[in-house]
C-alpha positions, 0 to 999 in steps of 0.5 A: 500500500502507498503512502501519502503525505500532504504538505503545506505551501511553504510560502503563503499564496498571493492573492490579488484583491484588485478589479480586474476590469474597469467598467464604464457606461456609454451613452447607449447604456450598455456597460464595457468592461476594460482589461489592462494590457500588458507588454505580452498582449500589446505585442500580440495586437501589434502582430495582429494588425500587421507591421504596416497598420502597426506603424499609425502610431493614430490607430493604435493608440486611438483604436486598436488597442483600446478596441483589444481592452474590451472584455466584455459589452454588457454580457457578451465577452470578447477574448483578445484579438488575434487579427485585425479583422476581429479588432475592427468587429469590436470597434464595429460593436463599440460604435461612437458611443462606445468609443467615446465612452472609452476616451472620456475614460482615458482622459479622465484618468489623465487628468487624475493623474496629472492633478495628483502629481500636481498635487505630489510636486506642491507638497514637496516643495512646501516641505522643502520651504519649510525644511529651509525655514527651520534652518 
């Protein structure tokens, strides 16, 4: 007969609390869910379109890889694109509704942002003030 010894994992296992999407509303009401893309993914849309397509700095940034961070609209979900026709079946879905939803998202985040770092640069510059007044 076999004998079995079970044991634990030495190192505790991380679990990762964040969302994992962010969601918007458009002005059609629908809910998109957006995934964030890391280098690996990024590389993949960049195939995906092709080197020529690739080279339009304009439609990557403004369309094809926020089209390849829709995971899902309302329920229907959408996987990574792996060609550049199924980045375009998902800015066909998304429509200007959808699209501009995403932007205001973008520039929302932005200027989050900036007014943080904004906010980060005027503190250290009132304790460096006040690090020269003491002296």
């Amino acid at each position: 007969m076999a004998k079995i010894t079970v044991t634990e994992p030495a190192a505790p296992v991380h679990v990762d609390q964040r969302p994992r999407f962010e969601s918007i509303q458009d002005s059609k009401g629908r809910t998109i869910q957006l995934r964030k893309l890391g280098p690996l993914e990024q590389g993949r849309i960049v195939v995906a379109v092709g080197g020529e397509i690739a080279g339009n700095q304009t439609y990557m940034s403004g369309f094809a890889m926020p089209a390849a961070m829709v995971v899902y609209i309302d329920d229907t979900p959408f996987g990574l694109p792996s060609t550049h026709k199924q980045i375009e079946n998902v800015l066909s879905e998304l429509g200007e509704e959808g699209m501009e939803a995403i932007n205001h998202h973008f520039i929302a985040k932005y200027e989050a942002a900036q007014a943080e770092a904004e906010a980060r640069k005027l503190q250290e510059s009132l304790g460096g003030e006040q690090a020269a007044a003491k002296n």
